[in-house]
C-alpha positions as CSV (number, residue, x, y, z in Angstrom):
1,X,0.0,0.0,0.0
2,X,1.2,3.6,-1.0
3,X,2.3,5.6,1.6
4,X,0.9,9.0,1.7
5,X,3.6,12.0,1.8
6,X,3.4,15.2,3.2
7,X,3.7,18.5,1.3
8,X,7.4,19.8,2.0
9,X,6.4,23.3,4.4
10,X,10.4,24.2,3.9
11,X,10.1,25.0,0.5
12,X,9.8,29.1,-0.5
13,X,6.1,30.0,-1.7
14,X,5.2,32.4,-4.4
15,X,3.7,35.1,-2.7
16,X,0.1,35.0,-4.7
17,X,0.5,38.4,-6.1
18,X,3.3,37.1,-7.5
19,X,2.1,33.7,-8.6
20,X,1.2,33.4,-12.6
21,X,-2.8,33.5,-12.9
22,X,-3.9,30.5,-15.3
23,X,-3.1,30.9,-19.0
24,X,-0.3,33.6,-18.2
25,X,2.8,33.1,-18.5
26,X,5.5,31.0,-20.9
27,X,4.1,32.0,-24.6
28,X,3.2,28.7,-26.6
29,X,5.7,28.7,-29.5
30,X,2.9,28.5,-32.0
31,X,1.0,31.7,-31.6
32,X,4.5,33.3,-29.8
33,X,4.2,35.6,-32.9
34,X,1.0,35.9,-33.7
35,X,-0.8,39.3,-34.8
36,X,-4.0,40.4,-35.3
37,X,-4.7,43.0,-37.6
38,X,-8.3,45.1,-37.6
39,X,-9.1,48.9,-39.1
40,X,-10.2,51.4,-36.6
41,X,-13.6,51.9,-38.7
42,X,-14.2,48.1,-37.7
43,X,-12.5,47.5,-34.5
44,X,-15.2,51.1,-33.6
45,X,-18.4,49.8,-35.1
46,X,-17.9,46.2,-33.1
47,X,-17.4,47.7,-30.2
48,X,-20.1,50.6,-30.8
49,X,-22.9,47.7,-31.8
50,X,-21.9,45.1,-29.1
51,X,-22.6,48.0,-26.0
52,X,-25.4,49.1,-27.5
53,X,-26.9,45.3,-27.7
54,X,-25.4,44.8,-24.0
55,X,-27.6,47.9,-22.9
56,X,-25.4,47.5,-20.1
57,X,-27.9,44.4,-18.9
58,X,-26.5,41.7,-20.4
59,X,-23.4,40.2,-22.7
60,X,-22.9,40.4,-26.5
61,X,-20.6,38.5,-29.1
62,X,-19.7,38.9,-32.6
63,X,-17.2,37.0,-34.8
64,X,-15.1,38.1,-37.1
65,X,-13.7,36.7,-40.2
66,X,-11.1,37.3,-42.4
67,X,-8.5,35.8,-43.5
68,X,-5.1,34.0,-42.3
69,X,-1.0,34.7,-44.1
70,X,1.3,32.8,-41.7
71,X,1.0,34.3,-38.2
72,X,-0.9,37.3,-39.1
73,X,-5.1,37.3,-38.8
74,X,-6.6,39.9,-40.2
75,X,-10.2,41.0,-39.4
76,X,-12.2,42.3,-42.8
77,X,-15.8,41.4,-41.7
78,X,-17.7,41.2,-38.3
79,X,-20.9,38.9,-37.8
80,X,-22.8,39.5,-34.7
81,X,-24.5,36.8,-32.7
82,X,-27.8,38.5,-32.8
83,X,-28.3,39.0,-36.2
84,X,-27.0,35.2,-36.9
85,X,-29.8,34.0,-34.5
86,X,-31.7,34.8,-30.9
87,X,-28.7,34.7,-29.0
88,X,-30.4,34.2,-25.7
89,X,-28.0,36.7,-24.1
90,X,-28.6,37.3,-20.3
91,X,-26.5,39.1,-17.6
92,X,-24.0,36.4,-17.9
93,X,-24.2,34.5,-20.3
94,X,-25.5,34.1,-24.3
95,X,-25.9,31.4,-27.3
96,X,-24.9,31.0,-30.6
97,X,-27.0,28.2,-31.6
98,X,-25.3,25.2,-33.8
99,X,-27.6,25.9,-36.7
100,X,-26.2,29.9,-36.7
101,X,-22.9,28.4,-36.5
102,X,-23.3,25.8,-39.6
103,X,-25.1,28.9,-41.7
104,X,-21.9,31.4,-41.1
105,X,-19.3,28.3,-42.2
106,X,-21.3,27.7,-45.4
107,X,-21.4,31.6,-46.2
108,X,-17.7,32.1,-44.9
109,X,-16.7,29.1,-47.0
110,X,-18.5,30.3,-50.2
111,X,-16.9,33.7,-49.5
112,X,-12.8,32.2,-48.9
113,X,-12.9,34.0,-45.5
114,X,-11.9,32.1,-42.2
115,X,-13.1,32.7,-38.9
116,X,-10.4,35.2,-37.4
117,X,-11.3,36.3,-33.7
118,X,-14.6,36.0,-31.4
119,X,-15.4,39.3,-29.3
120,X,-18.2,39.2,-26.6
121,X,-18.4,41.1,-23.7
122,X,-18.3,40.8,-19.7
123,X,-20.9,43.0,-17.2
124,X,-17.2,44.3,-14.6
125,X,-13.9,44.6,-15.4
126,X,-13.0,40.8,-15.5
127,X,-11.9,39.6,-18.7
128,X,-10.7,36.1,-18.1
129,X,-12.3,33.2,-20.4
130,X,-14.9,31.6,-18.2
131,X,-14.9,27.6,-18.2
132,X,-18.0,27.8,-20.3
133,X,-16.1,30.7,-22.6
134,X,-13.4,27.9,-23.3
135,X,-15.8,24.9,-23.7
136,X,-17.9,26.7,-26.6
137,X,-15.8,28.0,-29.0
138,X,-17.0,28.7,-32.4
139,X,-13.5,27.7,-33.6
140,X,-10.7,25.3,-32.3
141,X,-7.7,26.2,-34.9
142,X,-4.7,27.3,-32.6
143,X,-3.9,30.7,-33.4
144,X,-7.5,31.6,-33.5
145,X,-8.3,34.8,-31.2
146,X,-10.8,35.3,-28.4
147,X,-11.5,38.8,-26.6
148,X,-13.4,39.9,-23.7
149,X,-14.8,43.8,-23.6
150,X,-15.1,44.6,-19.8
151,X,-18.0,46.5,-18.4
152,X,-20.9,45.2,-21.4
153,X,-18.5,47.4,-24.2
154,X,-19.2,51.1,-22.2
155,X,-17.3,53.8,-23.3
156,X,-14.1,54.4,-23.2
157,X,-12.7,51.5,-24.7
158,X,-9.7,51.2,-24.0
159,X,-7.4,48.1,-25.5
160,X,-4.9,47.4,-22.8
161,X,-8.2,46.9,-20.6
162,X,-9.4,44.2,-22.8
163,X,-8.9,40.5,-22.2
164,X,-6.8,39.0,-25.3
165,X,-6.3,35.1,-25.9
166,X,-5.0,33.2,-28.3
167,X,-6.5,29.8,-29.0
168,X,-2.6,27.4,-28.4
169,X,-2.2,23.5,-28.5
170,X,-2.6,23.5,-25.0
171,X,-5.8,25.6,-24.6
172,X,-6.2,29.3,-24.4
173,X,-2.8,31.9,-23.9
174,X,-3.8,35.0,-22.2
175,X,-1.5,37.3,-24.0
176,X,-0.3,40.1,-21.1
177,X,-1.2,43.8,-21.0
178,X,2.0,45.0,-21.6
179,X,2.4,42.9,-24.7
180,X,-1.5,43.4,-26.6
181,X,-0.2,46.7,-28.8
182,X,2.2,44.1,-30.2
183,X,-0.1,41.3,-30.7
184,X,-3.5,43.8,-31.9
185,X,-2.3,46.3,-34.9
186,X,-4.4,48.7,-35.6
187,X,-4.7,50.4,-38.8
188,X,-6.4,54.1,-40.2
């Protein structure tokens, strides 16, 4: 029979501030250089259409497609989760229902555009991927992008305040704040 051991009390601790917070950390070689690239005219008019469906009450998504040259995404159309279908949004949570998703791969296949990023919003500053964020993705391809707007998309938007992943081998990379103006370009 296994002996049960005892955890070692001598060893140093990270203080917690200091400890990494889950999906921080070590990049993932494959998305280590990834870029995703969005104008300003869309990047505003997501932003500006997912807080006004929020109505600071409840969360909003859209996807965006686009299309894919090595590590770089670029973001040419958006497709919000409302007009795809009755998203079912609530406080904290919403749907995009498998029959939405199958209609928006036929018309993104038809049209040679891949699904790029997802962008849905959060009701407080949090901007983590929640377990059920991660479980329903809309796309699995590593190197596919997943943001979180804080506070339902209210104004001012502000980019270092947004939560930025990147979809790894491993599961999701949360890329650090001091590091999303190299991974998000912005252009116009």
């Amino acid at each position: 029979m296994a002996r049960k051991t005892q955890p070692n009390s001598g060893l140093p601790r990270l203080p917690e501030a200091d400890a990494p917070h889950p999906g921080e950390g070590v990049q993932p070689p494959e998305v280590e250089h990834s870029r995703l690239l969005i104008s300003r005219r869309l990047l505003d008019l997501t932003l500006s259409k997912l807080a006004a469906r929020s109505a600071e009450t409840r969360e909003s998504a859209a996807i965006w497609a686009g299309t894919i040259a090595g590590e770089d995404s670029l973001a040419t159309e958006v497709h919000f989760h409302h007009e795809l279908c009755d998203d079912r949004g609530s406080e904290l949570s919403l749907e995009l229902t498998e029959e939405a998703k199958f209609r928006l791969y036929e018309t993104l296949h038809g049209s040679g555009l891949k699904l790029v990023a997802l962008i849905h919003t959060h009701p407080e500053s949090w901007v983590g991927l929640s377990h059920i964020d991660q479980r329903n993705q809309v796309c699995s391809r590593i190197g596919f992008w997943s943001l979180v707007v804080p506070n339902y998309g209210r104004r001012p938007w502000d980019l270092f305040a947004l939560g930025v992943h990147i979809r790894a081998d491993n599961g999701w990379y949360q890329v650090p704040k001091a590091k999303i103006a190299d991974r998000i370009i912005i252009s116009g």
